[in-house]
C-alpha positions in Angstrom: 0.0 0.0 0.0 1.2 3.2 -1.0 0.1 6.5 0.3 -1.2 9.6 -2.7 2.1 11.5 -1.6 4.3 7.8 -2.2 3.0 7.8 -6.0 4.8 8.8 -8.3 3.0 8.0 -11.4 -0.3 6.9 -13.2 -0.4 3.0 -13.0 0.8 3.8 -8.9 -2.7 5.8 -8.6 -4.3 3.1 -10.7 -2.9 0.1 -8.7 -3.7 1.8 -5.2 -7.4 2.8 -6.6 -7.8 -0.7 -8.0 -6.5 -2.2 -4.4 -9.1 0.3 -2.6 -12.1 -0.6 -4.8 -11.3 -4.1 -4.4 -11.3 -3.3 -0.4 -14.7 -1.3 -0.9 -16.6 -4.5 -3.2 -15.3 -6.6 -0.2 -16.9 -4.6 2.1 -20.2 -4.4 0.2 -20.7 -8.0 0.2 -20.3 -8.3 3.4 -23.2 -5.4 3.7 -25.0 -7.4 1.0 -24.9 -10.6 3.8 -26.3 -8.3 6.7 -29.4 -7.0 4.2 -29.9 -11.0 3.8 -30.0 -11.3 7.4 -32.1 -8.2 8.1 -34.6 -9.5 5.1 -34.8 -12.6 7.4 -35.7 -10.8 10.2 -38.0 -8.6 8.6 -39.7 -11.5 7.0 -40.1 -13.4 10.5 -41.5 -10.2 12.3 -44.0 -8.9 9.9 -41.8 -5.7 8.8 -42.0 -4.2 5.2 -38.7 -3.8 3.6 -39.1 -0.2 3.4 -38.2 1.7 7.3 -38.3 5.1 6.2 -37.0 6.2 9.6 -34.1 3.8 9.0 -33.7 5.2 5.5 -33.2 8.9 6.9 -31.2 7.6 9.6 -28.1 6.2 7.3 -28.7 9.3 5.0 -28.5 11.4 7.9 -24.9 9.4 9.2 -23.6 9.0 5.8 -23.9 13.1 5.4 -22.2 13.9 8.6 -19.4 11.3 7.9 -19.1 12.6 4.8 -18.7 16.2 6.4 -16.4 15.2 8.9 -13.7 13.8 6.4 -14.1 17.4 4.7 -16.2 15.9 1.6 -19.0 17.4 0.4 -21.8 15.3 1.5 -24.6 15.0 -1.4 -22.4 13.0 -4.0 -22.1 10.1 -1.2 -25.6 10.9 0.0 -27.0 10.1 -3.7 -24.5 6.7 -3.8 -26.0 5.7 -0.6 -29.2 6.1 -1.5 -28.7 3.7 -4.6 -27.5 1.5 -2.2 -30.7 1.6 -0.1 -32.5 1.2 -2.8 -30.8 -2.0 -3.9 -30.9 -3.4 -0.1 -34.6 -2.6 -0.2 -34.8 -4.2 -4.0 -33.0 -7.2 -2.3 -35.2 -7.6 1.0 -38.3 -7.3 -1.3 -37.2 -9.9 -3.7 -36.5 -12.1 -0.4 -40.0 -11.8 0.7 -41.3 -12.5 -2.8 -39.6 -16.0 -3.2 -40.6 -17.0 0.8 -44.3 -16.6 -0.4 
């Protein structure tokens, strides 16, 4: 791993962005497994797959995070919310296929 000061050309940037969104896809699946479990859940306790409160909530933390690493929030608001909106997509398939 090489820090952005440590590169000192194109293909370093490339490799270290490559690396990172490797990282990131790990980490999604991993999110992907907890929406699985959470469509479970959901399922077994009579919950739709849409918790608006819940939707505000991550907006709401994903802004501030966003913020607080001195980015400007919307751009990773409106990824998040394409995120939800696939979690939501996968709960609701979920409960389609346990009917």
């Amino acid at each position: 791993m090489k820090s952005p000061q440590d590169c000192k050309n194109m293909a370093d940037i490339r490799a270290e962005i490559d690396r990172l969104d490797t990282a990131l896809m790990q980490l999604l699946e991993q999110r992907v497994a907890y929406i699985d479990a959470a469509a479970q859940i959901k399922a077994r306790d009579g919950l739709p797959a849409r918790l608006n409160d819940r939707v505000d909530e991550v907006l709401s933390n994903i802004a501030r995070h966003a913020e607080n690493a001195g980015l400007e929030p919307q751009p990773y608001v409106d990824m998040w919310r394409l995120l939800i909106e696939a979690a939501i997509a996968r709960e609701e398939a979920y409960f389609k296929k346990g009917q």
